[in-house]
C-alpha positions as CSV (number, residue, x, y, z in Angstrom):
1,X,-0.9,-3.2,-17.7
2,X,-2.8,-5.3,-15.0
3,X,-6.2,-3.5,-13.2
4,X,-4.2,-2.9,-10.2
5,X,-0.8,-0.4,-9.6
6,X,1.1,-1.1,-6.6
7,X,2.8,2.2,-4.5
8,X,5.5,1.6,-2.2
9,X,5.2,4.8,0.8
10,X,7.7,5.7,2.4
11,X,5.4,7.1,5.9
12,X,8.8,7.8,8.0
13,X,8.4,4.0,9.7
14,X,10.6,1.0,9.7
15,X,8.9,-0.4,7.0
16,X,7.2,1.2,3.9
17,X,3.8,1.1,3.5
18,X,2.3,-1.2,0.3
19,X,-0.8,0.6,-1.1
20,X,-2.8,-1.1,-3.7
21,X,-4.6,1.3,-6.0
22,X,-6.4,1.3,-9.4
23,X,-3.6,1.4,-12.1
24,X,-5.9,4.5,-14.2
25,X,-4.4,7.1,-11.4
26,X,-0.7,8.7,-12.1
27,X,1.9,9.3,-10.0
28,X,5.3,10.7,-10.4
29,X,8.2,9.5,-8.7
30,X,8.8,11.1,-5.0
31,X,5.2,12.6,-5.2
32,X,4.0,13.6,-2.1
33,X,0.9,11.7,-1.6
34,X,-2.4,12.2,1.5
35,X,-3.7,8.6,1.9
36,X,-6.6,7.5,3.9
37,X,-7.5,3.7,4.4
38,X,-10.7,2.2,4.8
39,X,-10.0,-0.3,7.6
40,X,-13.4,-2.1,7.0
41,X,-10.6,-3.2,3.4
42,X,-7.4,-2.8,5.1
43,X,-5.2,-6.1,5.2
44,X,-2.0,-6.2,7.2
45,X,1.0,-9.3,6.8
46,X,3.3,-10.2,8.8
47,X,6.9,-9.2,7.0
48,X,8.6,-12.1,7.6
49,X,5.9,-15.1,6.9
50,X,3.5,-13.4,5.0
51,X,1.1,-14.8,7.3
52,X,-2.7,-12.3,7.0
53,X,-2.8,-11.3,10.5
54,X,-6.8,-11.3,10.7
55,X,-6.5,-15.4,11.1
């Protein structure tokens, strides 16, 4: 296992939401989960390019 687990959110968008997290937490499947980002370490894509939208 790698230092990092990845969650895939369904947040009732479009789109799911990708949340990077420190693999040493556990989840079970369809858990329902309260997230808060820090937006100072928030980084958004774009979907189809992959482009980081901050440049």
């Amino acid at each position: 296992m790698g230092a990092d687990m990845y969650l895939y959110m369904d947040i009732g968008a479009p789109e799911l939401l990708i949340v990077r997290t420190h693999a040493g937490h556990t989840f079970a499947d369809n858990e329902k989960l309260t997230v808060t980002l820090d937006m100072n370490k928030a980084l958004f894509f774009d979907k189809d390019t992959m482009d980081n939208l901050a440049y």
